[in-house]
C-alpha positions as CSV (number, residue, x, y, z in Angstrom):
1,X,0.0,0.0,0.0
2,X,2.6,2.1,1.0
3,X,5.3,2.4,-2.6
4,X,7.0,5.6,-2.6
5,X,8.2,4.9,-6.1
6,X,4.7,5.2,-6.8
7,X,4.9,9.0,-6.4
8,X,4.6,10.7,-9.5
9,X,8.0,12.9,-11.0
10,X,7.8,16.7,-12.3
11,X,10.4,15.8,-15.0
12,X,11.2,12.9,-17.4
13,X,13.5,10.8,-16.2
14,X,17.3,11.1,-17.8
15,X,19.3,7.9,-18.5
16,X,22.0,8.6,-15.5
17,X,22.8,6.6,-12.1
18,X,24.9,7.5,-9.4
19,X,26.5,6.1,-6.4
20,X,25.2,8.3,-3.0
21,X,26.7,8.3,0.5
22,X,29.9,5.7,-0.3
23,X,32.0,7.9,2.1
24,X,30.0,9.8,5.0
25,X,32.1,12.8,3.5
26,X,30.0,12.8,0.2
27,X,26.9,14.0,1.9
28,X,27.7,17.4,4.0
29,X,24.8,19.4,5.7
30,X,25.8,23.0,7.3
31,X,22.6,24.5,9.7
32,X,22.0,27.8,8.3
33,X,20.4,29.6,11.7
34,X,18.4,32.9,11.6
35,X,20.0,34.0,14.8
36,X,23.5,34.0,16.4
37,X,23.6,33.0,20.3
38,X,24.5,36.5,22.0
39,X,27.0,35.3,24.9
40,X,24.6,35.9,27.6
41,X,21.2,33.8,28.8
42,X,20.7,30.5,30.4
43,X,20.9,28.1,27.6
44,X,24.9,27.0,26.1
45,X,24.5,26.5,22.6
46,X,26.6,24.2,21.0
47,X,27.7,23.5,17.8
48,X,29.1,19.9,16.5
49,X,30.0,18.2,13.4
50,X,29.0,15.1,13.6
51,X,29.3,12.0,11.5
52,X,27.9,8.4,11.7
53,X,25.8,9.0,14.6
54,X,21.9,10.3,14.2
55,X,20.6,13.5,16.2
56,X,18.6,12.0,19.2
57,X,21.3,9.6,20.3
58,X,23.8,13.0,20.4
59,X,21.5,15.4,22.2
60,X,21.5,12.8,24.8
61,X,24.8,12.1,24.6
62,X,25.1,15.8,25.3
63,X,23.0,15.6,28.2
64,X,24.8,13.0,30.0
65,X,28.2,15.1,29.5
66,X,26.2,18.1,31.0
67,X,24.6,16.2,33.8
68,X,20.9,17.8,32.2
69,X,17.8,15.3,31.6
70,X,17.5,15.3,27.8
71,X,14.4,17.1,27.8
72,X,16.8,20.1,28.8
73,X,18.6,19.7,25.1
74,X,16.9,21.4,22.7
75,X,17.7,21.1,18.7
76,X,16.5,22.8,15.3
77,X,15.8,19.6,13.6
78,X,17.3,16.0,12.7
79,X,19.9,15.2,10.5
80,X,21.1,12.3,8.3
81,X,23.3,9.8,10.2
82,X,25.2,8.6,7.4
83,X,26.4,12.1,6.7
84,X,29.0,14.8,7.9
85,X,26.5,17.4,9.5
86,X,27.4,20.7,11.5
87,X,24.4,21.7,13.9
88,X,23.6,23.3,16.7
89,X,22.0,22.3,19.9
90,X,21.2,24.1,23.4
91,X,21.6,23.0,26.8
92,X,20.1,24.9,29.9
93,X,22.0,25.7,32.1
94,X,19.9,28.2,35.0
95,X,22.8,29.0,37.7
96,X,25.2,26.5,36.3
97,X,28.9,27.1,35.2
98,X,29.5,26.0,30.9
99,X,30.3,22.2,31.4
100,X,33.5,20.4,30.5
101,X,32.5,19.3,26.9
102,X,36.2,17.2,26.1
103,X,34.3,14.0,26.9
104,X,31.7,14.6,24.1
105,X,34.8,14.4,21.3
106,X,35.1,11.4,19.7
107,X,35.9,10.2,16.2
108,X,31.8,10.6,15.3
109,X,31.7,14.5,17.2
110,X,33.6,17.4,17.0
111,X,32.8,20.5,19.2
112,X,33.5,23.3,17.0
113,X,32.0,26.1,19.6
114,X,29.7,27.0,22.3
115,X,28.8,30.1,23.4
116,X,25.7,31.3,25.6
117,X,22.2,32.2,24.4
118,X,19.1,33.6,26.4
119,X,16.6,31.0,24.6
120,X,16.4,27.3,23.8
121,X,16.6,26.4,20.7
122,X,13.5,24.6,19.4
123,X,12.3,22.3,16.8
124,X,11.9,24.3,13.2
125,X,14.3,27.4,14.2
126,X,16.2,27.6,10.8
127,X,16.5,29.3,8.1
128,X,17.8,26.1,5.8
129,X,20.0,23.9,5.3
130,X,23.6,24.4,3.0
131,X,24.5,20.9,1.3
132,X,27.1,19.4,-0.3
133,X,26.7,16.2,-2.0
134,X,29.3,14.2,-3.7
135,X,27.6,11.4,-6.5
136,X,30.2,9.1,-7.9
137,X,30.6,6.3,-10.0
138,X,28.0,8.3,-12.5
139,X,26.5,5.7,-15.4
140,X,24.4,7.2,-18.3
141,X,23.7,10.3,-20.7
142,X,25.6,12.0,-18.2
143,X,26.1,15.0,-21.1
144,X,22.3,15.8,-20.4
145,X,22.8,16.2,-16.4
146,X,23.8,20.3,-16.3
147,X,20.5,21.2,-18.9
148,X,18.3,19.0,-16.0
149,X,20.4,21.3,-13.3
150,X,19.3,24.1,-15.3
151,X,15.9,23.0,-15.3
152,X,15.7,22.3,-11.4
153,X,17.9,25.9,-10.7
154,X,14.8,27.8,-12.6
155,X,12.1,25.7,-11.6
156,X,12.6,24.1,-8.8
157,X,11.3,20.6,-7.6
158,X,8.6,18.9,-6.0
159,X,9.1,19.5,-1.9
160,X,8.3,15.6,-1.4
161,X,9.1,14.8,1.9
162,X,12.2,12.2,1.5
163,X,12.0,9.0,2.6
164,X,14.0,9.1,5.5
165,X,10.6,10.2,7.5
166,X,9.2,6.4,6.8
167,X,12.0,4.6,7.9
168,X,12.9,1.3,6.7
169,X,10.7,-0.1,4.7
170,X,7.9,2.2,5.5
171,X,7.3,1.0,8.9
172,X,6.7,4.5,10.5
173,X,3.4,4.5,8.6
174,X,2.4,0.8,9.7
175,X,3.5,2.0,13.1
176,X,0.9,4.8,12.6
177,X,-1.9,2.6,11.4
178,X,-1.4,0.6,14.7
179,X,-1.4,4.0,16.7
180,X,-4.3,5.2,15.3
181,X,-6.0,1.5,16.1
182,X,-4.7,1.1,19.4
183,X,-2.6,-1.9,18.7
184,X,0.7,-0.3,19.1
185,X,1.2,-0.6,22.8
186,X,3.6,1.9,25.1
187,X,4.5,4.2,23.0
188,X,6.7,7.4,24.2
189,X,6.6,11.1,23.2
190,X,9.1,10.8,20.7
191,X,7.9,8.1,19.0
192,X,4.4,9.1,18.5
193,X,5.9,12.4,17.0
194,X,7.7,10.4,14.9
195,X,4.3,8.1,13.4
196,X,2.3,11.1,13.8
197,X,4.9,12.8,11.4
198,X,4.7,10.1,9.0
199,X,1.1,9.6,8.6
200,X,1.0,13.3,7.6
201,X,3.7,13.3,5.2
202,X,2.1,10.2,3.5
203,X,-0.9,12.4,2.7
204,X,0.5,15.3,1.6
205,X,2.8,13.5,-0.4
206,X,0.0,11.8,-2.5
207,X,-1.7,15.3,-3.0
208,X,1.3,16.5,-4.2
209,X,1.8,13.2,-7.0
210,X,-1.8,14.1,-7.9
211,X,-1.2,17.2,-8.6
212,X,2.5,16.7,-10.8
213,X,0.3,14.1,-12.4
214,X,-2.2,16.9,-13.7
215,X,0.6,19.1,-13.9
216,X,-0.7,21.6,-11.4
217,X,2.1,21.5,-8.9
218,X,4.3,24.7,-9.8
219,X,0.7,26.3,-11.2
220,X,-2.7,27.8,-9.2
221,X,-5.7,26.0,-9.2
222,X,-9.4,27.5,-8.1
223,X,-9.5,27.7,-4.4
224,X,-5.8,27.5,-3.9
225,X,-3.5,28.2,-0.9
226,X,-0.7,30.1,-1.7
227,X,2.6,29.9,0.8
228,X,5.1,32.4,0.8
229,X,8.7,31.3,-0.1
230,X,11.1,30.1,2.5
231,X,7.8,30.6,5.6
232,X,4.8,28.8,7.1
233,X,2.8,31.8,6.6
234,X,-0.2,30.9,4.1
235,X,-3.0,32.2,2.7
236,X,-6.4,31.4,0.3
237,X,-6.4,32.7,-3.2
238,X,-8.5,35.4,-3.7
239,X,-8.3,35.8,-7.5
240,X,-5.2,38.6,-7.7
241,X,-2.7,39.2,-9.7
242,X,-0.1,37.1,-8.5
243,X,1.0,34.9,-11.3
244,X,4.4,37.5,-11.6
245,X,4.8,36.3,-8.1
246,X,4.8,32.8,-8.8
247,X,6.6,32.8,-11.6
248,X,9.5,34.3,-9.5
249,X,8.5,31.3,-6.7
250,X,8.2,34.3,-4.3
251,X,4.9,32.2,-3.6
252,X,3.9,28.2,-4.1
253,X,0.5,25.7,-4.6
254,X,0.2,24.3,-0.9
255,X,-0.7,21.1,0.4
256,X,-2.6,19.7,3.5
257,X,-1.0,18.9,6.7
258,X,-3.4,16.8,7.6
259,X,-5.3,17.2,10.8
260,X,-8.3,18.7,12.7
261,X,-10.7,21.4,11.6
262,X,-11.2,22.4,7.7
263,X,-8.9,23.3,5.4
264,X,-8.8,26.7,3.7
265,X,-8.3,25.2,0.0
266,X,-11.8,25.0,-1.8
267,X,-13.0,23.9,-5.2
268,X,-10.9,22.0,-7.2
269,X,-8.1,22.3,-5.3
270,X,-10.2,20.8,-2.5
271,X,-11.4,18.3,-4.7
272,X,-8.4,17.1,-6.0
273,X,-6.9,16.8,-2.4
274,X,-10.0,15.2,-1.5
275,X,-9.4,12.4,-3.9
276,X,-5.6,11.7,-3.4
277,X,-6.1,10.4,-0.2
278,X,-9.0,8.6,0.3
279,X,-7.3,5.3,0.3
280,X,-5.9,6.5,3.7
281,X,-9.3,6.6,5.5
282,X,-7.4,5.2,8.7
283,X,-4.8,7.6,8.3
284,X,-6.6,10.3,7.8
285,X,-9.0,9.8,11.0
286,X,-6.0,9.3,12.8
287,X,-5.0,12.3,12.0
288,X,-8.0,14.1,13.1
289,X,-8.3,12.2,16.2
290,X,-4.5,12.7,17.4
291,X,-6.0,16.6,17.8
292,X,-3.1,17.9,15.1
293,X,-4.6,21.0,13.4
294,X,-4.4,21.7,10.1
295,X,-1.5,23.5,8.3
296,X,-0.1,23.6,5.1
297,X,3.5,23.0,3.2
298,X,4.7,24.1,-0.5
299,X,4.0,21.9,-2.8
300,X,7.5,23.1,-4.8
301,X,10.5,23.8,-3.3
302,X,13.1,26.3,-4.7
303,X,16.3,25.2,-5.0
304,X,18.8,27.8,-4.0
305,X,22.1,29.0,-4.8
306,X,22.9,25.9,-7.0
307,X,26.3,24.9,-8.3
308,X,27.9,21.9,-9.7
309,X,31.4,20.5,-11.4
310,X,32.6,17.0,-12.5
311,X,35.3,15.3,-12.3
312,X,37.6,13.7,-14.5
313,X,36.6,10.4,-12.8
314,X,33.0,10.8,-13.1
315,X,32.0,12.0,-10.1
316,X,29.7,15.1,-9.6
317,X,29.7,17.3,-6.6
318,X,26.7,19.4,-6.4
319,X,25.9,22.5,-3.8
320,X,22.3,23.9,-2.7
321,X,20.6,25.7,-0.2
322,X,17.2,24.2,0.7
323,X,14.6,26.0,3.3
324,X,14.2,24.3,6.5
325,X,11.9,21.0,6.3
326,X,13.1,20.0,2.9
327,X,14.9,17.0,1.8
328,X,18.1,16.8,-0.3
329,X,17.6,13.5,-1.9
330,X,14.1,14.9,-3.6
331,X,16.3,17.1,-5.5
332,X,18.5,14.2,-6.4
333,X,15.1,12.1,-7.4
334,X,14.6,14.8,-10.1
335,X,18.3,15.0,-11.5
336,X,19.4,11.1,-11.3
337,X,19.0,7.3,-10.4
338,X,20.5,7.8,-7.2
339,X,22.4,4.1,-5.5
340,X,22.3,4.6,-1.5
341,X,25.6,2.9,-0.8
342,X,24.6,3.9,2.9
343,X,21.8,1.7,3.6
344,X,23.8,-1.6,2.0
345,X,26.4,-0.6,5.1
């Protein structure tokens, strides 16, 4: 039930495969933060780079070296474990002196700085994410690869969620159908989040392949929501002129985060939304059950600041920007067929 090769693509596929993630090196995410910590507060912000090693298990890694509970460790969101990832987290600290952070090195973490902050710093609180990826072993038409970067630089992509929210063979969403039924038993905070998460995800991402596969995805429909580039901030359609607008991707077509109350799209965008994810009835009631309210997400996602070179051993590295929530490997879905060396590790 759950195939995410099912998901429909904005752009023909071209003739090329790629090896991702043979060295943690090849795939490099640097936070991009909206703020700097100020020196002064009750919260030590921390920055790593980190490698081999997923977020959760380091904040409470973190904790343990700070003598916190890791409820105390705050972070802006989770990051790849087969990867080389700078990021930030917080600890608070109220009356305390900066803890001794040598035992936290290792050959998976670096401490690169820490300085003092008056605020934690919570789940969302980014402005993007820099990457560097590094695709080798390249196979294919690989002379029609820059005209498809072109393409994706001016156009963007669909904003998919990856699917790294599924987990392993999809068994987030199973783990959500058994939520929703009751079935699961114990099941803590974070996990929840994590099913909860997925079941959304799911159903926007259908309502997003419905809409590449009536090619409305980068285009307004009647009764659209519009979402401003790079924010949460949304809003219905009310007829104006805004097709400039959306040319420039200043604005995007939204999709439903699923949850309760009723959502602001109408007529056939409401329709078409409607209809992408009925075969999720369970999902869906979940959903409205769980007490989530409804929001929205971009249905494309502009690729920033995009650059790329090969080398003479058929490798390409490629370099982007992406607003916080998005997903690397979506843009890779668009340009390649991508190999995960990782998960054969």
């Amino acid at each position: 039930m759950y195939d995410f090769n099912q998901l429909a693509r904005a752009y023909a596929a071209v003739p090329v495969t790629g090896d991702l993630k043979t060295w943690h090196a090849d795939f490099v995410v640097d936070e991009v933060m909206p703020v700097k910590p100020s020196g002064q507060g009750e919260h030590l912000w921390v920055q790593v780079e980190k490698k081999g090693c997923n977020t959760d298990w380091l904040a409470r890694q973190l904790a343990g070296v700070a003598g916190v509970r890791p409820a105390a460790v705050g972070y802006a969101g989770m990051k790849d474990k087969h990867a080389v990832c700078r990021q930030w987290f917080s600890v608070h600290l109220p009356g305390r002196p900066d803890p001794d952070l040598a035992p936290l090195e290792s050959a998976q973490v670096s401490v690169l700085q820490a300085r003092r902050h008056g605020r934690k710093l919570k789940r969302g609180v980014l402005s993007g994410n820099a990457f560097r990826l590094c695709l080798r072993n390249l196979r294919g038409a690989l002379s029609r690869l820059p005209a498809r970067l072109e393409t994706i630089a001016q156009e963007g992509v669909p904003n998919y969620f990856g699917e790294q929210r599924f987990g392993l063979g999809m068994r987030n969403l199973h783990k959500a159908e058994r939520l929703f039924a009751r079935s699961l038993g114990r099941c803590g905070k974070y996990q929840r989040g994590l099913f909860l998460s997925a079941a959304r995800a799911w159903l926007f991402n259908l309502v997003l392949s419905a809409r590449i596969e009536q090619g409305s995805w980068n285009r307004r429909l009647p009764g659209e929501v519009l979402m401003l580039d790079g924010s949460k901030a949304f809003f219905a359609d009310d007829g104006t002129a805004l097709d400039a607008r959306l040319a420039a991707m200043d604005i995007h077509p939204s999709g439903p985060l699923w949850g309760a109350g009723t959502s602001l799209a109408t007529q056939q965008c409401q329709d078409i939304e409607a209809a992408a994810v009925q075969a999720c009835p369970r999902l869906l009631q979940g959903l409205r059950e769980a007490g989530l309210a409804q929001e929205r997400r971009a249905l494309r996602l502009k690729v920033s600041h995009l650059r790329w070179q090969f080398t003479r051993d058929k490798t390409l590295i490629v370099e982007f920007v992406l607003p916080a929530g998005a997903f690397a490997t979506m843009v890779l879905r668009e340009l390649l067929q991508v190999r995960n060396r990782a998960s054969s590790r």
